[in-house]
N, C-alpha and C positions, 0 to 999 in steps of 0.2 A: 280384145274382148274374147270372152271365150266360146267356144262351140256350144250347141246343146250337149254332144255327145261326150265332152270335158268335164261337164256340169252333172252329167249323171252318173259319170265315172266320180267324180267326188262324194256325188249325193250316196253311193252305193259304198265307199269307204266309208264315210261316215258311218253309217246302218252296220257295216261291217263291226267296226272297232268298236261301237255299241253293246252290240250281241256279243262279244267276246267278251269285253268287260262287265256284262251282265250274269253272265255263264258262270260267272267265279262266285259272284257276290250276291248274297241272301241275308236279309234281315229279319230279326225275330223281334219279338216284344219287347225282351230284355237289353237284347245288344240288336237297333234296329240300323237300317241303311239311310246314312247322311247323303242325299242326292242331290246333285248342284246342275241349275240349269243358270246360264246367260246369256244374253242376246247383244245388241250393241249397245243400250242405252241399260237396261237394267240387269241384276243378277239376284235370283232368288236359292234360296236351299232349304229343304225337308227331311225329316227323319220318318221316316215309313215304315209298317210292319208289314213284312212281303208275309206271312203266314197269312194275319188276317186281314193283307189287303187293302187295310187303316192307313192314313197318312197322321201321325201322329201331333206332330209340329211343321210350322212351315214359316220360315224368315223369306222377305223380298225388299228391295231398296223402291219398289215403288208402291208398297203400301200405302196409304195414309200413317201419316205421325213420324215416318222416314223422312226424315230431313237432310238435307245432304248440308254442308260447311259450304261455305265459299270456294275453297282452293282442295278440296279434296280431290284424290283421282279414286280413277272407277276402282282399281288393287285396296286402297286404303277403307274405300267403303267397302268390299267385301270384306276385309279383315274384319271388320265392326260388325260384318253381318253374323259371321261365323261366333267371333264375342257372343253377341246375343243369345244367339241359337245355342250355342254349347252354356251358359248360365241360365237359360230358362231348362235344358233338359234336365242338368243336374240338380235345379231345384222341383222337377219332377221326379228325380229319384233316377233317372236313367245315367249312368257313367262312361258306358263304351258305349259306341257305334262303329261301322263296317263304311268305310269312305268309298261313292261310288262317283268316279272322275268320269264316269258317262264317258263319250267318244272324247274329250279335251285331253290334252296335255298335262300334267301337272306342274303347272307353271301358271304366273301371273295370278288371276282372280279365284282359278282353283286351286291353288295353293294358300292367296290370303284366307279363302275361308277353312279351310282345315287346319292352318294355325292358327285363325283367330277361336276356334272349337277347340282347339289342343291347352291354348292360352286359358279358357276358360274353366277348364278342368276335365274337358271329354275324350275320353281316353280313343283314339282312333286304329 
């Protein structure tokens, strides 16, 4: 089990790597920032305009109407997520987005959903 003082030392890389990966990346109305949060049951993502502040569109697997298959894993539904989100943007008219992997890795479920966006036709 870990310490507290282990736990805040994580909690404070996290917040770190965060702000770092924030620092680079800005979305505008045209080309806005695809931003992917997950937790352990669910993973949602959004396309944001950082100018005005708007969240523009927003996919989550625990919506209503999200239906998960039988034997899906959590990677295979974010793939589907990313699908959605990148063909409803482009049928907004939006093409690029700025991919903001927040403090994660790019691997696993942020990675299905940036190809499953790439898949769709949004240029990242």
């Amino acid at each position: 089990m870990k310490t507290a003082k282990e736990l805040q030392k994580k909690k404070e890389g996290i917040v770190r790597r965060k702000r770092r990966v924030r620092a680079r990346i800005h979305g505008t109305r045209v080309r806005p920032r695809l931003s992917v949060f997950h937790s352990n049951k669910h993973t949602y993502a959004q396309l944001i305009d950082d100018v005005s502040g708007m969240t523009i569109m927003g996919v989550g697997d625990a919506k209503k109407g999200a239906k998960k298959a039988a034997k899906t894993t959590k990677t295979q539904t974010a793939h589907e997520l990313g699908k959605k989100l990148g063909e409803a943007a482009v049928k907004k008219g939006i093409r690029r987005a700025v991919f903001d992997r927040s403090h994660y890795k790019y691997q696993g479920r942020t990675k299905a959903i940036a190809e499953g966006a790439r898949e769709a036709g949004l240029v990242l």
